[in-house]
Backbone as numpy.savetxt, mean C-alpha at the origin, in Angstrom:
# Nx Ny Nz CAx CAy CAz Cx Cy Cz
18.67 -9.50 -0.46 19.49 -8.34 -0.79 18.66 -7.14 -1.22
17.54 -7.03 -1.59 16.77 -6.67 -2.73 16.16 -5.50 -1.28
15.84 -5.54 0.28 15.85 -5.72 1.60 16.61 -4.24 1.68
17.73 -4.16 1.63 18.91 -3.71 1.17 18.67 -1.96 0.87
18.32 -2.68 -0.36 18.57 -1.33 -1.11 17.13 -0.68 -0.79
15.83 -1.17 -0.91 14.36 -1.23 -0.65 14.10 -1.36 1.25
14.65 -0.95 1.91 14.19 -0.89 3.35 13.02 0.01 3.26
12.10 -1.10 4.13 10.77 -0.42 4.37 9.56 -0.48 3.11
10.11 -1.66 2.44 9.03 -1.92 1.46 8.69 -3.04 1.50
8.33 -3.60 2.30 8.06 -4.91 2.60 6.05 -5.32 1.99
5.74 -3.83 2.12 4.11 -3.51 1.71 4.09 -3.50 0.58
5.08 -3.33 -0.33 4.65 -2.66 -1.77 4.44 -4.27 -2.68
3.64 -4.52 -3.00 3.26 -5.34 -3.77 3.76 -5.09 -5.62
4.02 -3.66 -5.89 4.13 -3.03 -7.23 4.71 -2.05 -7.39
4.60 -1.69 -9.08 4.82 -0.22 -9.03 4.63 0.21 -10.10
4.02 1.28 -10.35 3.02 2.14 -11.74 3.56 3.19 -12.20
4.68 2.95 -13.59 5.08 4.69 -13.32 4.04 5.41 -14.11
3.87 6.10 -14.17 3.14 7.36 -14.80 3.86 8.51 -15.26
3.18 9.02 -16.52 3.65 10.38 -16.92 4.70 10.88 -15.87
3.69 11.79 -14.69 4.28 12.46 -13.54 4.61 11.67 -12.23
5.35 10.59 -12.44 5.76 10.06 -11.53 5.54 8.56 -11.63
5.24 8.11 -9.94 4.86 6.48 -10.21 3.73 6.19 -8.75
3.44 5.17 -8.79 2.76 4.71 -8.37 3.03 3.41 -7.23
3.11 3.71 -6.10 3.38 2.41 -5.29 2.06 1.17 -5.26
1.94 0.38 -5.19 0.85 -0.68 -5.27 1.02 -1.29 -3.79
0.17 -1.01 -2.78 0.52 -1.39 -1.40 -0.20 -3.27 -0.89
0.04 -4.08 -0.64 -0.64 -5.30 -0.22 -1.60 -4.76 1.27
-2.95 -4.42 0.83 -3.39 -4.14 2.10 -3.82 -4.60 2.89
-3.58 -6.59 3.22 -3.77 -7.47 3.71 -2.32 -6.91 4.90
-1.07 -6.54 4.43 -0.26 -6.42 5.38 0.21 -5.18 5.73
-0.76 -4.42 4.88 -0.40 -2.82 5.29 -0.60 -2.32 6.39
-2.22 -2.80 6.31 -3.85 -2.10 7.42 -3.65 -3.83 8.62
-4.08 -3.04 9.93 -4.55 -3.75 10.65 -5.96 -4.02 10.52
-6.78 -5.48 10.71 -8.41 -5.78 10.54 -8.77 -4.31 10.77
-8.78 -3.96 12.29 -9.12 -2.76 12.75 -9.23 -1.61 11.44
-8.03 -1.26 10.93 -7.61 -0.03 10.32 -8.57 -0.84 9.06
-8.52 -1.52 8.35 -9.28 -1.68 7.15 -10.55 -1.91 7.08
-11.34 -2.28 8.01 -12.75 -2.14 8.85 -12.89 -0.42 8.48
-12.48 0.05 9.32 -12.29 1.64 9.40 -12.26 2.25 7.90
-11.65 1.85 7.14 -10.82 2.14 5.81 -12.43 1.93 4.87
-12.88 0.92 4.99 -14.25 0.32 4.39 -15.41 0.83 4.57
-15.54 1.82 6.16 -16.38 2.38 6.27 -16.73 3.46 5.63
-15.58 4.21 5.95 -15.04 5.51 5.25 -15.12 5.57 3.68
-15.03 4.57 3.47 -15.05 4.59 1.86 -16.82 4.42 1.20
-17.45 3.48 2.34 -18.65 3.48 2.53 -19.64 5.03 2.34
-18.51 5.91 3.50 -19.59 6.74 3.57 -19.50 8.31 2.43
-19.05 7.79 1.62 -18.18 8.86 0.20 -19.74 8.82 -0.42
C-alpha cells in the first residue's frame, strides 16, 4: 500500500529532514546501473 501513496520510490532507502528541507537516502546498488556507478566512481575519482 505504502507503493500507493510513494510511487516511484522504490530507490529511496531513507530520509533526512533538515533545517531547510530533507534529504532522500537513495540505495545505489538499485539506483545506478554497474555501468552508471563505474562512471559515478570515476568522476568522483577525478574531483
Amino acid at each position: 500500500m505504502s507503493g500507493d501513496v510513494l510511487s516511484g520510490m522504490e530507490y529511496v532507502e531513507g530520509v533526512a529532514k533538515l533545517e531547510d528541507g530533507m534529504v532522500l537516502i537513495h540505495d545505489i546498488e538499485k539506483f545506478l546501473s554497474l555501468e552508471e556507478e563505474i562512471k559515478l566512481d570515476k568522476a568522483i575519482g577525478e574531483m
